[in-house]
N, C-alpha and C positions, 0 to 999 in steps of 0.2 A: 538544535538537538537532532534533526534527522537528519541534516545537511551532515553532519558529521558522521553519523551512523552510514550513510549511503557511502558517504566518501571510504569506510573501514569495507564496507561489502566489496565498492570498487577493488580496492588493493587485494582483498581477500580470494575474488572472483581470478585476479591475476591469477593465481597459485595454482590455480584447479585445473588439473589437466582433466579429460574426457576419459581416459582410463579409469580414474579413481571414482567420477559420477558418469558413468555411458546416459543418464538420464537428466543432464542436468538442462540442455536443450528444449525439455519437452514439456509443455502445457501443465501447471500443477493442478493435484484434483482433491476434491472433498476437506478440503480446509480453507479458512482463509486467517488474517490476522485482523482484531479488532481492537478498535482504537475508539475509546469511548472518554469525555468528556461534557463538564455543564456551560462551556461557553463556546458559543457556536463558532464568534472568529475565530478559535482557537481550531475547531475541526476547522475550517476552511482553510489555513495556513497550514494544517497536515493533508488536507487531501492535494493543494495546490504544489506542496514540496513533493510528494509521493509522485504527481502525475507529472512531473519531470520525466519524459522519456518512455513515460507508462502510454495506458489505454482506458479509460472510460467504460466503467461496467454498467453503472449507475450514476447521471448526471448526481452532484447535490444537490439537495433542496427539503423542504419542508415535505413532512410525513404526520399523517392522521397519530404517530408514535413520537415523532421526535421533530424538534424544531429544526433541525439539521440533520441528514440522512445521505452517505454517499459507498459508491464500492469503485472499485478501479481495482488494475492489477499494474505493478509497478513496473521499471524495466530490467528487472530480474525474474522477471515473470510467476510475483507473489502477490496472491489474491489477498487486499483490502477491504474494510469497513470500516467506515468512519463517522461516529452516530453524537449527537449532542443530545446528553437525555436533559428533558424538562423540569 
């Protein structure tokens, strides 16, 4: 599933000239996207497919909230979370 989604972003990313985003370069802010499920391999095989190319905001791992807990920013430069509720 996101192997494919990434691959449409790739092709999508092609198209975009810097005229049409002057801002698409630049660091994004005050949002991210969350990706919540109840089985934790299952966040671990999304945050492992996302940090393809990405950066590490928040190791995963186990949280006083969630048995799985992670953040990253991909390498389109969109802020992640990836949480396994209990």
């Amino acid at each position: 599933m996101l192997a494919g989604l990434k691959s449409a972003i790739r092709r999508s990313c092609a198209y975009m000239v810097k005229p049409w985003a002057p801002n698409i370069d630049k660091p994004k802010n005050g949002f991210d996207v969350t990706l919540r499920t109840q089985d934790v391999a299952e966040a671990r095989r999304w945050i492992a497919a996302l940090l393809e190319g990405g950066k590490v905001s928040m190791p995963f791992g186990e949280a006083f909230w969630s048995p799985g807990d992670g953040s990253l920013t991909d390498e389109f430069g969109i802020p992640w979370m990836v949480n396994a509720t209990p």
